[in-house]
N, CA, C and O atoms as CSV, one atom per row, in Angstrom:
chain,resi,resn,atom,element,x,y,z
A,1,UNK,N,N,111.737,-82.151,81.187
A,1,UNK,CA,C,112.185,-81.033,80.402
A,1,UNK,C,C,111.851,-79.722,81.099
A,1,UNK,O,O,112.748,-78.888,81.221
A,2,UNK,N,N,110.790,-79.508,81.505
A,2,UNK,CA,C,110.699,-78.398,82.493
A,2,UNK,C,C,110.954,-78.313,83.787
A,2,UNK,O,O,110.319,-77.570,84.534
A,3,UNK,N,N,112.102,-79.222,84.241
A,3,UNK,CA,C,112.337,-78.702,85.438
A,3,UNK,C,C,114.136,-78.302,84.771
A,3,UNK,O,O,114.800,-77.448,85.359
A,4,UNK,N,N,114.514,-78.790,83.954
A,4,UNK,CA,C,115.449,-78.310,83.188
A,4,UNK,C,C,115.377,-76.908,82.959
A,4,UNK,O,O,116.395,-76.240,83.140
A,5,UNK,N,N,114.293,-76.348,82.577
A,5,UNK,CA,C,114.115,-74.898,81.994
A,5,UNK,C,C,114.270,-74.351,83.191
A,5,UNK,O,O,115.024,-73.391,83.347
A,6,UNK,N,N,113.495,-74.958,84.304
A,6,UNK,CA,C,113.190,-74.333,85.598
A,6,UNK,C,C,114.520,-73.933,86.260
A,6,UNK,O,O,114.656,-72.779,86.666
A,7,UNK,N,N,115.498,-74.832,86.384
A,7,UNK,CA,C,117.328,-74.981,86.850
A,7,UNK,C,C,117.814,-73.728,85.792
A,7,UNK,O,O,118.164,-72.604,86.150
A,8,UNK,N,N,117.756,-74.112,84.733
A,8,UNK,CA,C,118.311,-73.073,83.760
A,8,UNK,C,C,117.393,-71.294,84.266
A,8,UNK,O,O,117.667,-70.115,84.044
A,9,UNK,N,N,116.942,-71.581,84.564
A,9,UNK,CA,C,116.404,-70.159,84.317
A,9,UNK,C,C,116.482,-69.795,86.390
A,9,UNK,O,O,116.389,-68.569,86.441
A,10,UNK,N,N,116.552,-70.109,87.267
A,10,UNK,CA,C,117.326,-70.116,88.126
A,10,UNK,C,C,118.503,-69.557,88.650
A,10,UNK,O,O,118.884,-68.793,89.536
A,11,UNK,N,N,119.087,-70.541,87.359
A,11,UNK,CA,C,120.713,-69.799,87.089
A,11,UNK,C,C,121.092,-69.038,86.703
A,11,UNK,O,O,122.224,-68.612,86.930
A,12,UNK,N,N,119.943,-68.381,85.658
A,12,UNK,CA,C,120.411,-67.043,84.991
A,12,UNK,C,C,119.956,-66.297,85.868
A,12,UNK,O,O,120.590,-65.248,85.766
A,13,UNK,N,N,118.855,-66.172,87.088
A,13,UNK,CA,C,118.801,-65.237,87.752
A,13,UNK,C,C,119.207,-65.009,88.460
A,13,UNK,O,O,118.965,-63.915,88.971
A,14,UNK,N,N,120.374,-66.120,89.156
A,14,UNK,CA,C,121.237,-66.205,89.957
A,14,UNK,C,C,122.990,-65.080,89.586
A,14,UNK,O,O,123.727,-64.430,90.328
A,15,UNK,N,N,122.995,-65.312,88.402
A,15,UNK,CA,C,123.389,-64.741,87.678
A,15,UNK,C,C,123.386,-63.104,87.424
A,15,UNK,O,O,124.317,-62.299,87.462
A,16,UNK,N,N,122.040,-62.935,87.161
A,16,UNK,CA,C,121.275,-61.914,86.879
A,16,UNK,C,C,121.914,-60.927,88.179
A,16,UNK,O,O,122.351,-59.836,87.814
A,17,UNK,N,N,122.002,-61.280,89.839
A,17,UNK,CA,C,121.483,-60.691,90.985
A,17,UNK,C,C,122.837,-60.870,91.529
A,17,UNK,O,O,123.119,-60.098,92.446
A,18,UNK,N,N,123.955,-61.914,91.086
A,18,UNK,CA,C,124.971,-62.060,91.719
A,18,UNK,C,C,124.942,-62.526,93.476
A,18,UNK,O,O,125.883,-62.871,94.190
A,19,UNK,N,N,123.977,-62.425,93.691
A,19,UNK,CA,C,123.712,-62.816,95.399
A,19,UNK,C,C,123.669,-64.081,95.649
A,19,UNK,O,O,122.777,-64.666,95.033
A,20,UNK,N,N,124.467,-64.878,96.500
A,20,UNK,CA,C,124.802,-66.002,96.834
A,20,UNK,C,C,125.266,-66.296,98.627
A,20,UNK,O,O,126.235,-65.917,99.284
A,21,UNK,N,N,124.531,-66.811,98.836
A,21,UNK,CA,C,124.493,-66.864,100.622
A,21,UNK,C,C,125.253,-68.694,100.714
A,21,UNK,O,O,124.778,-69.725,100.238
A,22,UNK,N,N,126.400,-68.525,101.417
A,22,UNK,CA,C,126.717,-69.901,101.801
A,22,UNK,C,C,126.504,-70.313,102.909
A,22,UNK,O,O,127.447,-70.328,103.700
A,23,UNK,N,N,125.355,-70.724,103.275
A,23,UNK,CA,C,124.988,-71.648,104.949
A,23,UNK,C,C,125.669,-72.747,104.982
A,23,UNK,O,O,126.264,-73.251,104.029
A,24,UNK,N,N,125.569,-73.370,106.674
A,24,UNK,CA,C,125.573,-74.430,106.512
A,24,UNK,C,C,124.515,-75.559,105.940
A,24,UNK,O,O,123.470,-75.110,105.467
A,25,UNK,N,N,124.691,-76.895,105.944
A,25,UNK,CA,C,123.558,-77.893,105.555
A,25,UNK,C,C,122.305,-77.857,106.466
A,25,UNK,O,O,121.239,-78.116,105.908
A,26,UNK,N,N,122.282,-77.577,107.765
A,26,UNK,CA,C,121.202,-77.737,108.300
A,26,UNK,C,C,120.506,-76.533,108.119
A,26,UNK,O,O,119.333,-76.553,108.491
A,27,UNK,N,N,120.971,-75.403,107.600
A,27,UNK,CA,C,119.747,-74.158,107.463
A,27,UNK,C,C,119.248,-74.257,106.096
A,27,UNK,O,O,118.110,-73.808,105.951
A,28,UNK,N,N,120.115,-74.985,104.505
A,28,UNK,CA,C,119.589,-75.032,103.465
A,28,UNK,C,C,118.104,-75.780,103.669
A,28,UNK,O,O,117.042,-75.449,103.142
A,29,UNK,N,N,118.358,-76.923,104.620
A,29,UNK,CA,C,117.124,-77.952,104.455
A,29,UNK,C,C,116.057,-76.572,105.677
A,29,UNK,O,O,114.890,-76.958,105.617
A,30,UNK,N,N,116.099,-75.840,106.209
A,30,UNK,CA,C,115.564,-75.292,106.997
A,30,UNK,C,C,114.742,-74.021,105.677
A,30,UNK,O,O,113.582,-73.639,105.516
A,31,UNK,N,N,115.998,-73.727,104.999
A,31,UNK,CA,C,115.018,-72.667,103.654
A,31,UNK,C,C,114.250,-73.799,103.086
A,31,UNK,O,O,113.024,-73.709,103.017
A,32,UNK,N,N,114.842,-74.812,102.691
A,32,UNK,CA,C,113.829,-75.764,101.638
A,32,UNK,C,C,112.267,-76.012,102.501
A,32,UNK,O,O,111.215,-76.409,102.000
A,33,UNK,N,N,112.466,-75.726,103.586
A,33,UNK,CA,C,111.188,-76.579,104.670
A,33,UNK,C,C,110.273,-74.857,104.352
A,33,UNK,O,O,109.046,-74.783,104.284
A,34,UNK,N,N,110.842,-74.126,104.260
A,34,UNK,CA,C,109.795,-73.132,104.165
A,34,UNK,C,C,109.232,-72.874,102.835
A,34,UNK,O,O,108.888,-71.749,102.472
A,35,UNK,N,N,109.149,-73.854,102.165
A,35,UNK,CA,C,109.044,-73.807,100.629
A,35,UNK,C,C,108.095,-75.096,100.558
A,35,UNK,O,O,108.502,-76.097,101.147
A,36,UNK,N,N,106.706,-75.168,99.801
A,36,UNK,CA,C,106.435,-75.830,99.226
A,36,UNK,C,C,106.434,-76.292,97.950
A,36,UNK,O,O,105.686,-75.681,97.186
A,37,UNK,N,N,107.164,-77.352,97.422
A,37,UNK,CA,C,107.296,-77.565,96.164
A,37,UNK,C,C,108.866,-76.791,95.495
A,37,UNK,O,O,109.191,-76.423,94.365
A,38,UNK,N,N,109.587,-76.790,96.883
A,38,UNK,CA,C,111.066,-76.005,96.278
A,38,UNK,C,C,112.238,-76.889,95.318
A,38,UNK,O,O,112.653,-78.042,95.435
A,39,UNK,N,N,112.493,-76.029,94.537
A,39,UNK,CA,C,113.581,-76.403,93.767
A,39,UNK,C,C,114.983,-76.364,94.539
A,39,UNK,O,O,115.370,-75.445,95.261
A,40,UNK,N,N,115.692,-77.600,94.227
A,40,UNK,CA,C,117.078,-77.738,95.121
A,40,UNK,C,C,117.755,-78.677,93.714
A,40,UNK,O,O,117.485,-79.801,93.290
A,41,UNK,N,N,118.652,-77.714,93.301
A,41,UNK,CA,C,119.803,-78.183,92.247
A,41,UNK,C,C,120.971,-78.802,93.593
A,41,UNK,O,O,121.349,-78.227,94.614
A,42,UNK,N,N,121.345,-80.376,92.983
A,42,UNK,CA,C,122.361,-81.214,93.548
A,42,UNK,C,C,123.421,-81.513,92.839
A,42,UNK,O,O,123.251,-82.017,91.729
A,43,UNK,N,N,124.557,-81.298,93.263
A,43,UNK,CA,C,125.809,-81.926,92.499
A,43,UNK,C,C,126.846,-82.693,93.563
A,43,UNK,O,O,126.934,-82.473,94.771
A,44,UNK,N,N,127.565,-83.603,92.813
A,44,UNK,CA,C,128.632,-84.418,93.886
A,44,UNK,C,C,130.369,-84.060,93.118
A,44,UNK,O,O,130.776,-83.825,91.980
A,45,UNK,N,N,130.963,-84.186,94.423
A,45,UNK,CA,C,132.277,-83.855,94.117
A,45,UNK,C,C,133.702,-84.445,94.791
A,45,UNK,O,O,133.753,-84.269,96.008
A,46,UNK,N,N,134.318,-84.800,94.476
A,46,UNK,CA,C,135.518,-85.140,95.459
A,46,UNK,C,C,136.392,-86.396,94.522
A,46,UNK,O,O,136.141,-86.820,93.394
A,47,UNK,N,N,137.340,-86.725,95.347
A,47,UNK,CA,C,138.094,-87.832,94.593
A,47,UNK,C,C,138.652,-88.621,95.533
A,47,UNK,O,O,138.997,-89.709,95.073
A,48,UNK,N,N,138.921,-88.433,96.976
A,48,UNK,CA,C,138.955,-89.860,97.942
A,48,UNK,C,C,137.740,-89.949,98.323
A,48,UNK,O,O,137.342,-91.113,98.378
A,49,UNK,N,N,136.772,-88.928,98.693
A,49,UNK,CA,C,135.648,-88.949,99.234
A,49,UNK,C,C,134.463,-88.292,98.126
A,49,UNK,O,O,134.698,-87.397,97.314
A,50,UNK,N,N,133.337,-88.885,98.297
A,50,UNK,CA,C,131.833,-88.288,97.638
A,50,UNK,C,C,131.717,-86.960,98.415
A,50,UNK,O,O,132.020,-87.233,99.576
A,51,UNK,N,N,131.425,-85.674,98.314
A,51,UNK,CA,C,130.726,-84.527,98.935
A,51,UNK,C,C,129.847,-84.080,98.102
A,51,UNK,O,O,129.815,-84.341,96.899
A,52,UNK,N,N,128.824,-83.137,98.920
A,52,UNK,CA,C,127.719,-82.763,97.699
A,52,UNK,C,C,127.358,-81.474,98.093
A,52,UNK,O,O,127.408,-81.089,99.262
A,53,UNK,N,N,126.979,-80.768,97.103
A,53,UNK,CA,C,126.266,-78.977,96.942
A,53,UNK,C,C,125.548,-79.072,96.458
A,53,UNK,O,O,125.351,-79.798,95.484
A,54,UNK,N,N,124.527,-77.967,97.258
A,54,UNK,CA,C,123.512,-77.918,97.163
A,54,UNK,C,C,122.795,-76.470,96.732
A,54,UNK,O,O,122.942,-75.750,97.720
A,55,UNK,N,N,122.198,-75.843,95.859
A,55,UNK,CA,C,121.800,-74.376,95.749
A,55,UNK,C,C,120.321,-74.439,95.471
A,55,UNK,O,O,119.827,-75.203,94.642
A,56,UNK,N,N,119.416,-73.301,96.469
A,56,UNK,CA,C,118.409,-72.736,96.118
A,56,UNK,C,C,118.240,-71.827,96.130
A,56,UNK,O,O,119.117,-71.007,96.404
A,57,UNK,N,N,116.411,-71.355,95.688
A,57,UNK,CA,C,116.427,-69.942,95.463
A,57,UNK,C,C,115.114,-69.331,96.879
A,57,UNK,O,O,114.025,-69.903,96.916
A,58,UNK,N,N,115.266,-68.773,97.378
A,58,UNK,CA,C,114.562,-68.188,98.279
A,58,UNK,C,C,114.175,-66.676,98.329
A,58,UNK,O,O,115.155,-65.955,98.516
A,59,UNK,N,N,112.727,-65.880,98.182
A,59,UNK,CA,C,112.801,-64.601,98.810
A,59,UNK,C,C,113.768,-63.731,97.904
A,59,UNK,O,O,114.002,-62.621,98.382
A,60,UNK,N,N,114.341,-63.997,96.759
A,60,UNK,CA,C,115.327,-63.120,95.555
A,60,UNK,C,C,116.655,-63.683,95.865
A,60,UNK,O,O,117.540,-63.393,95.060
A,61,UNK,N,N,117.048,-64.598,97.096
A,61,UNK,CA,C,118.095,-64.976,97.117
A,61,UNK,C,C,118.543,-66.784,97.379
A,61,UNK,O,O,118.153,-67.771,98.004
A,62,UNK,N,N,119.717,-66.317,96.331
A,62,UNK,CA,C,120.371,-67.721,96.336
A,62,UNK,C,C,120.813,-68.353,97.980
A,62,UNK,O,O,121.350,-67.654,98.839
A,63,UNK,N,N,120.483,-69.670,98.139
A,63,UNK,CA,C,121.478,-70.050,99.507
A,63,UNK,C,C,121.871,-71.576,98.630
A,63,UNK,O,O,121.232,-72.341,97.907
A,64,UNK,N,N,123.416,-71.507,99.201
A,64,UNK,CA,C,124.555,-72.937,98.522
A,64,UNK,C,C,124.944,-73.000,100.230
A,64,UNK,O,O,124.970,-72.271,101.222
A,65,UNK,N,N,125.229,-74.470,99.790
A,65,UNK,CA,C,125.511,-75.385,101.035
A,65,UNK,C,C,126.436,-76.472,100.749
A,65,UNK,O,O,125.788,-77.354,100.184
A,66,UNK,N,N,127.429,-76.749,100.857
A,66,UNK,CA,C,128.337,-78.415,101.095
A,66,UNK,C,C,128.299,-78.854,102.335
A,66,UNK,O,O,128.591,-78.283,103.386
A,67,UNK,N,N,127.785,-80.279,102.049
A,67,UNK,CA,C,127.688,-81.210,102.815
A,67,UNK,C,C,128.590,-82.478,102.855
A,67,UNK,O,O,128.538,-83.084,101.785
A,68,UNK,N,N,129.492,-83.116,103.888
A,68,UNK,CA,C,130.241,-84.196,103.607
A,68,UNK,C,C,128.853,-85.464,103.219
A,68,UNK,O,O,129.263,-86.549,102.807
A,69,UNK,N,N,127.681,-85.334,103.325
A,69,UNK,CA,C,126.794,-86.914,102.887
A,69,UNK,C,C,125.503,-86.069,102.991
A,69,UNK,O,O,125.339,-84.992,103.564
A,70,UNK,N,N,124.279,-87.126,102.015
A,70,UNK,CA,C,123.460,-86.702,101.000
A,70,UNK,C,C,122.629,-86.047,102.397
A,70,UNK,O,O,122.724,-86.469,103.550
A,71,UNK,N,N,121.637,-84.670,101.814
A,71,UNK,CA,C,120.670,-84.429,102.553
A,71,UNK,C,C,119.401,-85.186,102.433
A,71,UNK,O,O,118.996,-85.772,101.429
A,72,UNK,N,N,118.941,-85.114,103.363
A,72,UNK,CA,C,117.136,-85.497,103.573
A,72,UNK,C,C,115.987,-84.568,102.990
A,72,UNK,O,O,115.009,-84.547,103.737
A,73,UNK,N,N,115.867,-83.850,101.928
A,73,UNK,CA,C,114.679,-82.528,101.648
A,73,UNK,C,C,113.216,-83.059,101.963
A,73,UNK,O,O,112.828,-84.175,101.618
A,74,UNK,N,N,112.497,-82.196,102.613
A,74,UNK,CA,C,110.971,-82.999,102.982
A,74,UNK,C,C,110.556,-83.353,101.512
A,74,UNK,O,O,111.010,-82.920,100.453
A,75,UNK,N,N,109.674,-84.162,101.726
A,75,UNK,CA,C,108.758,-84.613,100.925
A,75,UNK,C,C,108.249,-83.324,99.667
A,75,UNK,O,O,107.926,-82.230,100.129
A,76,UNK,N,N,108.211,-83.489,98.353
A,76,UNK,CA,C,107.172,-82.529,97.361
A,76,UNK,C,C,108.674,-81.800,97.062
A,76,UNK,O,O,108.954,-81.880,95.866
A,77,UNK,N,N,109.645,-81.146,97.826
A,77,UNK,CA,C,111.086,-81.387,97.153
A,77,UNK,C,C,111.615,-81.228,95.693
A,77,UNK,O,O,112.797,-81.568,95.750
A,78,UNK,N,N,111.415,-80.998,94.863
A,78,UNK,CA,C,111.945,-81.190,93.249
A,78,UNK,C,C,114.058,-81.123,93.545
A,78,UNK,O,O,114.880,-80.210,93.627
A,79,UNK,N,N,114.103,-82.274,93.593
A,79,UNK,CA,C,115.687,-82.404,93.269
A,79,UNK,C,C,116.154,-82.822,91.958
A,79,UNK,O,O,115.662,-83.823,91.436
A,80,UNK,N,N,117.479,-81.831,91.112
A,80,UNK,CA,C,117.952,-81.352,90.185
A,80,UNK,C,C,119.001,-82.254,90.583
A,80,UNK,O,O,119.192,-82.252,91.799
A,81,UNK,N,N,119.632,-82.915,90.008
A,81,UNK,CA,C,121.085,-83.778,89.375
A,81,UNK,C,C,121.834,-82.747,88.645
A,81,UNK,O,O,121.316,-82.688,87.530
A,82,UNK,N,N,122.750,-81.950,88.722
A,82,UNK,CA,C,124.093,-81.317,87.787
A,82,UNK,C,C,125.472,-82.316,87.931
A,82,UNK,O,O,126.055,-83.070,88.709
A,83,UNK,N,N,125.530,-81.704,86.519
A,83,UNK,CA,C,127.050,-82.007,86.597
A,83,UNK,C,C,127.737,-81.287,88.028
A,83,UNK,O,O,128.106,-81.912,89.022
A,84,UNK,N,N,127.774,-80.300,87.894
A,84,UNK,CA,C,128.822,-79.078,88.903
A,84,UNK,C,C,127.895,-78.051,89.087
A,84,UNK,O,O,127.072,-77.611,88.284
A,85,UNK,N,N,128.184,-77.638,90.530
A,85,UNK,CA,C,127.485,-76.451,90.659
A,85,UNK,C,C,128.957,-75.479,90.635
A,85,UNK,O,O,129.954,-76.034,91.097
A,86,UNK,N,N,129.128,-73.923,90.062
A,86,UNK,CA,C,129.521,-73.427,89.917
A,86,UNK,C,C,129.339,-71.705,91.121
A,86,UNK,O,O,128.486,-70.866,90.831
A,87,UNK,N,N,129.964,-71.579,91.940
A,87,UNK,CA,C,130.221,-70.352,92.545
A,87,UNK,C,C,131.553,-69.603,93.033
A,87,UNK,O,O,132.699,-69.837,93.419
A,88,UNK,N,N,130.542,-68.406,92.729
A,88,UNK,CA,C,132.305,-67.738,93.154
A,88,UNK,C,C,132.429,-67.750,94.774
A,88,UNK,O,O,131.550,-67.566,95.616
A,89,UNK,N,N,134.253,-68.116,94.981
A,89,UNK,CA,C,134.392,-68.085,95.764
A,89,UNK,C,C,134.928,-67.023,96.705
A,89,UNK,O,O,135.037,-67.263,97.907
């Protein structure tokens, strides 16, 4: 339940700041590595193929990432299951 609050409240500050950085996959896991104990909301998407997005929060800012197959986050990690991640494009 509180990592629920934790995602939710994330999002509203994501929200809040409008700032959204799209990297590729190998620099998201590169912000997550500078994080101990980082939050990384996951969602999957597609319909011939599985793809997956990925959003965290770093330093006041958001970084989102799609990946064609699942990432590796180090160890201590907190990974979030969504339905959809939602950004503007």
């Amino acid at each position: 339940m509180a990592a629920t609050a934790a995602a939710a409240a994330a999002m509203q500050a994501l929200k809040a700041s409008g700032v959204i950085v799209h990297v590729e996959p190998q620099e998201i896991l590169r912000v997550v590595s500078q994080q101990s104990g980082a939050l990384v909301v996951r969602s999957t998407f597609g319909i011939l193929s599985t793809h997956y997005s990925y959003i965290t929060s770093y330093k006041g800012l958001a970084f989102y990432a799609k990946s064609p197959t699942p990432l590796e986050f180090p160890a201590g990690t907190e990974l979030i299951d969504a339905k959809s991640i939602w950004v503007p494009g």
